[in-house]
Structures are given as structure tokens and as C-alpha cells.
ROPA-416320 format. One line per 2 residues: their letters; for each residue x, y, z of C-alpha. Coordinates in Angstrom, 1 decimal, padded with zeros to 4 digits, m for minus. Layout:
% residues N
a	X:Y:Z; ...
This chain:
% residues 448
xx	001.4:m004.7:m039.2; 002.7:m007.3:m037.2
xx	000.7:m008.3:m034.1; 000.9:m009.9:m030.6
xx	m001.4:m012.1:m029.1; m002.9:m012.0:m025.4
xx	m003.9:m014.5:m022.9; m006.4:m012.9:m020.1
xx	m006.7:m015.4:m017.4; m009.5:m014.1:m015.3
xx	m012.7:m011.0:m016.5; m013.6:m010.1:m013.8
xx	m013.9:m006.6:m012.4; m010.2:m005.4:m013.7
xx	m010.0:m008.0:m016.3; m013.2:m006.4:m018.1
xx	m011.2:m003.5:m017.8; m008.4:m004.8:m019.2
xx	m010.3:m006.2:m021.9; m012.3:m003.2:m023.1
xx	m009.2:m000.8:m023.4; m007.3:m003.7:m025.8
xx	m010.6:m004.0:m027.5; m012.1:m000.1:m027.8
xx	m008.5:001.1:m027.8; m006.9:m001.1:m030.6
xx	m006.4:001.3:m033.5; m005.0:003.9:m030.4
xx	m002.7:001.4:m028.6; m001.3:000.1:m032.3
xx	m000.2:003.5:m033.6; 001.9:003.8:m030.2
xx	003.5:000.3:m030.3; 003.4:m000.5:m033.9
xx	001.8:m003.6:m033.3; m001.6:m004.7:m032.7
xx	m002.8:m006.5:m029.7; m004.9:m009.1:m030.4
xx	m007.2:m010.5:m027.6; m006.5:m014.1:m028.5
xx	m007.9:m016.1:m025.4; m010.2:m015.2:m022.3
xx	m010.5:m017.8:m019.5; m012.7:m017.1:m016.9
xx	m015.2:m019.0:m014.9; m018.4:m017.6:m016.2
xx	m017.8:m017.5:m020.4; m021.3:m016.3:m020.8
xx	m021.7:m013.3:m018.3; m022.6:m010.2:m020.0
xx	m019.4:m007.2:m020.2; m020.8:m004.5:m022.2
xx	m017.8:m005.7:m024.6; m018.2:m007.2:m028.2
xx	m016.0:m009.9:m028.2; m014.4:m011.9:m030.8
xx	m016.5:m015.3:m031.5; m015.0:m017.8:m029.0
xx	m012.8:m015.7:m027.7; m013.5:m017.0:m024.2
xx	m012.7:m020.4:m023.1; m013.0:m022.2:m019.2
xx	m009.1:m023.6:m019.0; m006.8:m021.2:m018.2
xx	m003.8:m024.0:m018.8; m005.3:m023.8:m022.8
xx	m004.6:m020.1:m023.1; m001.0:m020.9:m020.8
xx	000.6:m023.6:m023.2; m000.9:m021.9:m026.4
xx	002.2:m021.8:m028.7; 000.5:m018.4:m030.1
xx	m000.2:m016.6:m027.1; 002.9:m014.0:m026.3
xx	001.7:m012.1:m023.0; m000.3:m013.9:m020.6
xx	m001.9:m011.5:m017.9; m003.1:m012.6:m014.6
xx	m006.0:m011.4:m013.2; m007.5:m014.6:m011.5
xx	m006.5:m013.0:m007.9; m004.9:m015.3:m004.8
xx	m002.1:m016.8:m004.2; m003.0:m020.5:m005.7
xx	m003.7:m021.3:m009.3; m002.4:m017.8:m009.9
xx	000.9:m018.8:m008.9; 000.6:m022.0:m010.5
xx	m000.5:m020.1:m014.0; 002.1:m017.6:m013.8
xx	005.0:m020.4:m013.4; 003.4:m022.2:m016.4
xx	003.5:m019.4:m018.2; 007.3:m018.4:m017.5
xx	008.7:m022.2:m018.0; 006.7:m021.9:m021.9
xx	008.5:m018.7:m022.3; 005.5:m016.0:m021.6
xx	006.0:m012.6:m020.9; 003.8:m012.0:m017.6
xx	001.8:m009.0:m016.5; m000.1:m009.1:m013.1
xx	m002.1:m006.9:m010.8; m001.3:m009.6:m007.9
xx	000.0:m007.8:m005.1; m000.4:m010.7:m002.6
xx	001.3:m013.0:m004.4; 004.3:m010.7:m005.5
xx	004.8:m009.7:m002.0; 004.5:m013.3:m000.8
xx	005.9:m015.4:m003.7; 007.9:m012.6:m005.8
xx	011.1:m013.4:m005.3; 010.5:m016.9:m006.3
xx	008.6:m015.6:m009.7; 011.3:m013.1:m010.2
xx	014.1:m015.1:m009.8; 012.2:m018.2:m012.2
xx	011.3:m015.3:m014.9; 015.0:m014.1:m014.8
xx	016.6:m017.3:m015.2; 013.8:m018.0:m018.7
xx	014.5:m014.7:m019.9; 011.1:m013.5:m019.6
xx	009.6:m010.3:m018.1; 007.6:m009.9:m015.2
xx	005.6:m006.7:m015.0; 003.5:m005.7:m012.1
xx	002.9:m002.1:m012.0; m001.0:m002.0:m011.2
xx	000.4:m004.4:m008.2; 000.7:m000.4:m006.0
xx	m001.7:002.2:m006.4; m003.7:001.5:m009.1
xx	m003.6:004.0:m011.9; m000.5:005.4:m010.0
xx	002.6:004.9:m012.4; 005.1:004.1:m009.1
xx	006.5:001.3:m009.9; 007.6:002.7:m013.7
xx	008.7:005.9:m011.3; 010.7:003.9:m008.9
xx	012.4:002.0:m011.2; 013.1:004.4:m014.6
xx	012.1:008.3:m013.3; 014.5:008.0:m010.2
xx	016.9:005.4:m011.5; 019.7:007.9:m010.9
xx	018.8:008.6:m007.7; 019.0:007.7:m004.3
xx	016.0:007.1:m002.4; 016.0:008.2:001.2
xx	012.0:007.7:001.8; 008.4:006.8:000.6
xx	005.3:007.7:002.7; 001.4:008.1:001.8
xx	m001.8:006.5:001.3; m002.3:003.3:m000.4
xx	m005.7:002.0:000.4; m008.4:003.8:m000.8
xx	m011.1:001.5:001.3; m009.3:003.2:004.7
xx	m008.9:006.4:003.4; m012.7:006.9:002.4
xx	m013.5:005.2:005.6; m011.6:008.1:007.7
xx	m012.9:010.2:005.7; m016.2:009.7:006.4
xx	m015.3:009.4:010.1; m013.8:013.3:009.8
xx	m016.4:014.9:007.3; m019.4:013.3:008.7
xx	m018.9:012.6:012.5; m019.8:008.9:011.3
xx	m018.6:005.7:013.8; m016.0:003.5:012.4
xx	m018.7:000.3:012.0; m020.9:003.5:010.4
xx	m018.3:004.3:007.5; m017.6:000.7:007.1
xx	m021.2:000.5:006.0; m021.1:003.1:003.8
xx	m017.9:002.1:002.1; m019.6:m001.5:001.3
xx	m022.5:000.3:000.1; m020.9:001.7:m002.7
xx	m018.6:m001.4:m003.7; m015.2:000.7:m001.8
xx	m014.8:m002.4:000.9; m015.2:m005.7:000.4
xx	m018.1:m008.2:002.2; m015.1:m009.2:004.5
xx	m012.8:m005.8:004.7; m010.2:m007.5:006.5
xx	m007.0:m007.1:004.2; m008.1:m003.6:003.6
xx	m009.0:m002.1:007.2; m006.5:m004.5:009.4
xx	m003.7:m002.9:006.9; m002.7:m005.9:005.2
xx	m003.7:m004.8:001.5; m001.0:m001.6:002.2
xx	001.6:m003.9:003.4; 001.6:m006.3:000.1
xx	002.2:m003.0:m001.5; 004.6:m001.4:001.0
xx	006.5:m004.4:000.5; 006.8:m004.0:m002.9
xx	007.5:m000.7:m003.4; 010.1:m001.1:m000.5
xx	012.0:m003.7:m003.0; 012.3:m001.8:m005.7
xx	013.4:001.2:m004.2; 016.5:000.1:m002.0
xx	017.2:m002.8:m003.8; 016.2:m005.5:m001.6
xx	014.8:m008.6:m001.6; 010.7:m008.5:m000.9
xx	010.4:m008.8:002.6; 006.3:m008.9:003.9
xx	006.9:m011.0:007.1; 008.6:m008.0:009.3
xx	006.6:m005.3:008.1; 004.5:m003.9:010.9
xx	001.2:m003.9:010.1; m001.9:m001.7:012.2
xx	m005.5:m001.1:011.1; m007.5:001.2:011.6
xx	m010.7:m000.2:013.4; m010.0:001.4:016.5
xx	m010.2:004.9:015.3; m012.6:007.2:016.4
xx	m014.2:010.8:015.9; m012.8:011.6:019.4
xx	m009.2:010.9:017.9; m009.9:012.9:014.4
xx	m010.8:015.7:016.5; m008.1:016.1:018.8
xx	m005.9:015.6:015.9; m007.5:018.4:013.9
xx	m007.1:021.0:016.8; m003.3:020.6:016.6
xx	m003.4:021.2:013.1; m003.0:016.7:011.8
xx	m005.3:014.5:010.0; m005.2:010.7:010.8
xx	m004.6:008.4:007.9; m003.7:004.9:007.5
xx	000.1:005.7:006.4; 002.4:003.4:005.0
xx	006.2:004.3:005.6; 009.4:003.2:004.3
xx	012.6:004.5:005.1; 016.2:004.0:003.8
xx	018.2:004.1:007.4; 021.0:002.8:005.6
xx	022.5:m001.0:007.0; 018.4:m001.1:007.9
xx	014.8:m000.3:006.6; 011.8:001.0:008.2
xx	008.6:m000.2:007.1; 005.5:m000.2:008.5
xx	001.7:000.5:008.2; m000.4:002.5:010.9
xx	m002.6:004.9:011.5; m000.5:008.0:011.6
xx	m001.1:011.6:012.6; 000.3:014.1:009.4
xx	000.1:018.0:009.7; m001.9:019.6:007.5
xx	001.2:021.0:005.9; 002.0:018.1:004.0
xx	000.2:017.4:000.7; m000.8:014.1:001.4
xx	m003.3:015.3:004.5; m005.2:016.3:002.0
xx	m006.0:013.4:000.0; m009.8:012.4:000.4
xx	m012.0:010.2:000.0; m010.9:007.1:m001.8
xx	m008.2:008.3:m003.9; m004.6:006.9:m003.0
xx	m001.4:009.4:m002.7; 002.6:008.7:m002.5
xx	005.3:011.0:m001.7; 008.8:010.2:m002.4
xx	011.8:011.8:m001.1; 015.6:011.1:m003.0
xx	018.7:013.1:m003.2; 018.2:014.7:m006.4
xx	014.6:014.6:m007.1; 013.8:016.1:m003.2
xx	010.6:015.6:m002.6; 007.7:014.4:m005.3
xx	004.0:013.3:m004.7; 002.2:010.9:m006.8
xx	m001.5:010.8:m006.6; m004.4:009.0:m007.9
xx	m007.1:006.6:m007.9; m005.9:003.6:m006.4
xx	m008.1:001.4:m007.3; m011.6:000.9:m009.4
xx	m012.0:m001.2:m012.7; m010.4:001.0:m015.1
xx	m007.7:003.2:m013.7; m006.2:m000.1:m012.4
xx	m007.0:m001.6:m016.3; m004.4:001.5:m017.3
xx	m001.3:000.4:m015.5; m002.4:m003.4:m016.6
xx	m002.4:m002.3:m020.2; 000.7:000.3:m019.7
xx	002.3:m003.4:m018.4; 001.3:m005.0:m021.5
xx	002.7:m001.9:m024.0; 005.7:m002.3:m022.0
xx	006.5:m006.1:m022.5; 005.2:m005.4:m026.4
xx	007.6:m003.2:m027.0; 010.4:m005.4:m026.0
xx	008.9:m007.8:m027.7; 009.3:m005.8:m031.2
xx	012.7:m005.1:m029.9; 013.7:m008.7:m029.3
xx	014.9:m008.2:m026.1; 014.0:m008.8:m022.6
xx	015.4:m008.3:m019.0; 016.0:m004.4:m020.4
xx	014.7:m002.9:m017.1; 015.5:m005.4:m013.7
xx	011.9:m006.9:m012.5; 013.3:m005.3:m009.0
xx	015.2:m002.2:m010.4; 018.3:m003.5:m009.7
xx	020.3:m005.8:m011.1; 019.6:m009.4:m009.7
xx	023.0:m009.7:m008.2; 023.0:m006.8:m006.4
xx	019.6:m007.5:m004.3; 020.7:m007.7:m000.9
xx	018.9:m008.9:002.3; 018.4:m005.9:003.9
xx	016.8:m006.1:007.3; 013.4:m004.2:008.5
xx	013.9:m002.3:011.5; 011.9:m003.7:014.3
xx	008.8:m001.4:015.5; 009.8:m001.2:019.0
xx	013.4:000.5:018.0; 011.6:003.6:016.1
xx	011.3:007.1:017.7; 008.8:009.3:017.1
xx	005.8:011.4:018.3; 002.6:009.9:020.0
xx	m000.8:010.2:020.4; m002.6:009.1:023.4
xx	m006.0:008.7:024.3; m007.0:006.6:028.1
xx	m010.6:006.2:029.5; m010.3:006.3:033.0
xx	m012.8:006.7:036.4; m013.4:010.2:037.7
xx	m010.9:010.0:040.7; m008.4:012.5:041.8
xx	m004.7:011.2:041.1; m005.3:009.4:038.5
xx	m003.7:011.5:035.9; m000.7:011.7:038.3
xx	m000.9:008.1:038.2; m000.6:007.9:034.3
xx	002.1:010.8:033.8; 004.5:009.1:036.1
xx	004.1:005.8:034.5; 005.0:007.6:031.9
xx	007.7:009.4:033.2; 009.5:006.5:034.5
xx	010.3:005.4:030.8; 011.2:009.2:029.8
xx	008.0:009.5:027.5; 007.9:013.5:028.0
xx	004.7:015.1:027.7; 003.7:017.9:025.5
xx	000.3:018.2:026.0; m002.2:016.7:027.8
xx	m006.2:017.3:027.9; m009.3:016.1:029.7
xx	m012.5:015.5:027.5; m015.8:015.5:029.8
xx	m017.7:012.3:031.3; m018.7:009.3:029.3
xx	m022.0:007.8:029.7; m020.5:005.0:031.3
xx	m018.8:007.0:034.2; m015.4:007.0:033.0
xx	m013.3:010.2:031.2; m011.2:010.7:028.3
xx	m007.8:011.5:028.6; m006.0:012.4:025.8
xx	m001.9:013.3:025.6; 000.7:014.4:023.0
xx	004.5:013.2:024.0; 007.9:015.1:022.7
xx	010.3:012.1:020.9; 010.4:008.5:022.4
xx	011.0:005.1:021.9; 008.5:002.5:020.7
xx	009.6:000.3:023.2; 009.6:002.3:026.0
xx	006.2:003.4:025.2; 004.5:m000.1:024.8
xx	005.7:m000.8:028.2; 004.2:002.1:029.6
xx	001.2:001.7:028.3; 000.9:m002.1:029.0
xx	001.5:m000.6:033.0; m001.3:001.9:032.3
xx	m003.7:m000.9:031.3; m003.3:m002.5:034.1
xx	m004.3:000.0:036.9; m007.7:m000.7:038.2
xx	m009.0:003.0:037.2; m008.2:002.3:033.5
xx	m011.7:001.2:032.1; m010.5:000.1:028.0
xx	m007.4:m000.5:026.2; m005.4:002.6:025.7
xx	m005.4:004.5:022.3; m002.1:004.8:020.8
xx	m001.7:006.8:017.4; 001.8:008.0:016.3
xx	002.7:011.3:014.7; 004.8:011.7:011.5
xx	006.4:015.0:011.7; 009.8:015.0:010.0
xx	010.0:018.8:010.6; 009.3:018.7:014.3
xx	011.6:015.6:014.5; 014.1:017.9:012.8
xx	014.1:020.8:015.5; 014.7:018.1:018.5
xx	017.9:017.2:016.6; 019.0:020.7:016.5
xx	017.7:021.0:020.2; 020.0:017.5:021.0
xx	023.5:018.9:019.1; 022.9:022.1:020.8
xx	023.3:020.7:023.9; 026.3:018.0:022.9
């Protein structure tokens, strides 16, 4: 049986992973392909750091440039992490004709159209599909599944760290810095949860996904991106009384000349599937002219379900291998002349539903205060609530507003921070609700 060699640069957490499916799963994985995959090379750091894994005398080796330029070597597969020597590896690798799998999403959302258009011009493939959701086969969905199809929109959850973090917030009654704790605890957040709670960590992947699905070119830098650190139990509550959950929601939308694409916390009724994805587990539904309306769900994250789509990656280039061909499937879905520039909306031009929550003194006019400010920018009011005194002598406010512009709602609400009876920085959350959003259209033509 003929066989193809592997280059692991990095074992890590999801390169142990990686390693013990090629390993335990050889026999398995060669009746599929009809080749073996040989775990040639292992560079990493630490070479004596116990895996649970019986590995191959000197299997592992401290230069990754070795494996890289190793003439035998046929699939290299980064798991090093960052956007340095990773990027430097994986350029090695393409310019000695390597096939490349990686689990990168940083650096392919902030260097992939430089490593795609290098790979394309060798003749080598790219893979990335554990780059977005983990075990979560969106990438092979985006770009084979739906290839007939045109997609109008992706939304969901694709940060398990944020998810399990609101969770906890909603089941528990815990404080955000509470959750947090909890999430580190068990190895869900990082030491320093920055990329995964400020929204960062969705917006690699948002960016990606984005790519492949309107044939763009990967666009990071005008992505909106909001965490979720100023969500509270006050907020979760109100939301669940008119029938939403809060998530961290990453959305992309095809609006045709443009693209939306953002990351926020986002209200989402109960009626839609992906409210009801808990805990750490990551979700994606994606809407397209035939398919209508699909959700993809899964752990997005963890050592082995990410190890799958790695390994799926490898298959994938193996076969192709065997085949003698390359470049079958476009790293980007389309073809590489037919990537456009394709600009990202700007925040402040969106319209859509909000949710807002205002601490404020005890003091008679004060809501008349807010709800003209309001007013004066046409941000209609749906519903509006008073929640009893705060230890510090202020209230809570909290309102619900019909359709209205981004902009014109930032510029209320920089007005409403400024009165002297406003005692913090105003809550905003906004509310994805395509059906409600549908009925004022009807409302608007009806009265054309």
C-alpha cells in the first residue's frame, strides 16, 4: 500500500490530538484513503513530555525547518499557533511544494490571502477547515454542500468560551467576573481571555467563513467586533421575559454590492434553534436560495473534535495526492479570479432592534428626559420598564425600540450619557429578529 508521510509542527493540546487519531486510527484512516499515513516527523518544543501516545522511536525532533525541507515529508500541518514562525513555516512549506493543513484561524484571517494566493501560484493546497468551529464541517459545507447555491446569510455561535460564560450568567445568576472564573477553572478560557470574551476569536472565524461564502477576499479589519464583558444577569433577565436569550452572535450577510459582518452580543428569540445552544458547544445556521435554512452544530473547540476536522484536512489533501491533482476544490470556494473586493457594511448604517438598559438618579423627568433624546433621532419605543433602587441610589431603566439606525442610536445614547442624572455608561444590546424585521416591511409597503 502506498503511503504518505506527515510533518506535525507543534503537540500540543490539538496536535496530540492530531497525533493520536493518525497513530490509533491508522488501519481505519488507510482502508478509507487507500494509503497509509505515516507520522514521519514531530517538532515541538518539549520532545520529552509525556502524550499518552506510543510513538515511533525518534519520531520527535526540536527544528521545525527539518520536518519543512524534508524531501519525504508530503503534508506539513501546523499547529504551532500565532501569527510568526507559523507563517514563516507554512511559506516554507508551500515554496518546497507541501500540501498545508492548519487550524490557524488568526493567521488565515490576517495573512490568508497572502498564503492563498502563494499556495495557488505552487500548486499546492491549503486546507483549514478546523480554522471555524471546531469539529463543525463548515468550511467543507460552505464550499462543496452549497456549491450550487447562493448564500444570502450565516449567523450563530462560534466561541464556546462566551457561550459557557452566558450560560452560566443565565442558569446560575453568576456575575460576569464569576463565570469567567469558572470557565478558567475547567480549561474553557484562557489565563488571559481576551481574544475569546472581547470577540476577537469569533471575528478571525467570521472572517473566514464570510470569504468563502460570497466569494470575497478575507477582510478582518472592518468587521465589527463587541464582547461581552459588560453583560449582566439584569440584561439576561429582561431578555428572557420577552421571550430572547443573549449570545455573543456572529453575523454575516450577503446585501448584495455590500456585506454585513459583525460580532456582538445579540438578543435571539427563543424560536430560533440556535437560542438553544448551551454551554460550550458552538452552533451555525446558514440560510441560501435552495438549501433555505440549515444549522450546523457542535463542539467548537477541545483537543479532539478540533483533531477531526485537522485529520478530515489531511484525508482531504491525501486523496488528491493519490489522484495527482491539486487546486480541485478553490482554497476560497471560488475560483481565484473571481474573488472580488467586496466591502463590509459599516456598523453605524445597520437597522435593527435594540436593547437598552440606563442607570439613572431617582428624580422625576428623567425618563421624559431619555425618551425625547430618543425621540429626536426617531428611535421609537416599544417598551420601556423601571427595575427598583440600586444600592447606590440610582435605578435601572431598561427599553426595547421598533427599527432604527445604528447611527442614530449611538448619537442618542452618547446625549444620554452625558446628562448629569445618568450615573454609568448606557447598556446597548441589539436584537436579531428577521421575523419581526419582516412585519415592519409589510407595515412600510403598506403604507407606500
Amino acid at each position: 500500500m502506498e503511503k504518505i508521510n506527515v510533518g506535525l509542527l507543534g503537540c500540543g493540546t490539538v496536535g496530540t490530538g492530531v497525533a493520536k487519531i493518525l497513530i490509533e486510527n491508522r488501519e481505519l484512516i488507510a482502508s478509507r484513503v487507500g494509503a497509509e499515513l505515516v507520522l514521519k516527523r514531530i517538532a515541538d518544543i518539549d520532545i520529552k513530555k509525556e502524550r499518552g501516545i506510543v510513538f515511533d522511536d525518534g519520531v520527535f525532533i526540536k527544528d521545525a525547518r527539518e520536518i519543512v525541507s524534508d524531501p519525504e515529508i508530503d503534508i506539513i500541518v501546523e499547529m504551532i499557533g500565532g501569527k510568526g514562525i507559523a507563517k514563516e513555516l507554512i511559506l516554507e512549506a508551500i515554496e518546497n511544494d507541501k500540501q498545508v493543513v492548519t487550524a490557524n484561524k488568526a493567521l488565515i484571517a490576517d495573512h490568508g490571502n497572502t498564503l492563498i494566493k502563494t499556495a495557488e501560484a505552487k500548486g499546492v493546497d491549503l486546507a483549514f477547515e478546523a480554522s471555524v468551529g471546531g469539529c463543525i464541517p463548515i468550511v467543507k459545507t460552505i464550499r462543496e454542500s452549497l456549491v450550487g447555491d447562493r448564500i444570502r446569510s450565516m449567523t450563530g455561535i462560534l466561541n464556546g468560551t462566551c457561550n459557557y460564560i452566558l450560560t452560566k450568567i443565565d442558569d446560575d445568576g453568576s456575575t460576569f467576573k464569576e463565570a469567567l472564573e469558572q470557565a478558567q477553572a475547567i480549561g474553557f478560557a484562557e489565563a488571559d481571555p481576551t481574544l475569546d470574551i472581547e470577540g476577537y476569536d469569533t471575528a478571525h472565524k467570521l472572517a473566514i467563513i464570510s470569504s468563502l461564502a460570497y466569494g470575497m477576499e478575507i477582510n478582518l479589519e472592518d468587521i465589527y467586533i463587541e464582547g461581552i464583558s459588560r453583560i449582566s444577569s439584569i440584561d439576561i433577565e429582561c431578555a428572557k421575559e420577552f421571550g430572547f436569550k443573549i449570545k455573543l452572535f456572529a453575523i454575516s450577510k450577503n446585501r448584495g454590492g455590500t456585506v454585513e459582518a459583525r460580532v456582538h452580543p445579540a438578543m435571539i428569540s427563543f424560536d430560533n434553534l440556535v437560542s438553544s445552544v448551551n454551554g460550550s458547544m458552538n452552533a451555525v445556521e446558514i440560510t441560501g436560495d435552495a438549501v433555505g435554512s440549515m444549522v450546523l452544530y457542535g463542539h467548537g473547540a477541545g483537543m479532539m473534535p478540533t483533531a477531526g476536522a485537522v485529520v478530515s484536512d489531511i484525508v482531504d489533501v491525501a486523496r488528491n495526492l493519490l489522484s495527482h491533482v491539486t487546486g480541485r476544490i478553490p482554497i476560497l470556494s471560488c475560483r481565484s479570479d473571481k474573488i472580488r473586493n467586496i466591502p463590509v457594511l459599516p456598523i453605524d448604517e445597520i437597522h435593527t432592534y435594540y436593547y437598552f438598559r440606563f442607570s439613572v438618579l431617582d428624580r422625576a423627568g428623567v425618563l421624559a428626559k431619555i425618551a425625547g433624546i430618543l425621540g429626536a433621532y426617531s428611535i421609537s419605543l416599544k417598551y420601556v420598564n423601571q427595575k427598583g433602587l440600586r444600592s447606590n441610589g440610582s435605578i435601572t431603566i431598561v427599553m426595547f425600540t421598533h427599527l432604527a439606525k445604528e447611527a442614530d442610536v449611538k448619537k442618542a445614547l452618547s446625549e444620554i450619557s452625558a446628562l448629569d442624572v445618568v450615573t454609568d455608561i448606557p447598556v446597548l444590546i441589539r436584537i436579531e429578529d428577521d421575523l419581526e424585521e419582516e412585519e415592519e416591511a409589510k407595515k412600510e409597503e403598506r403604507c407606500i
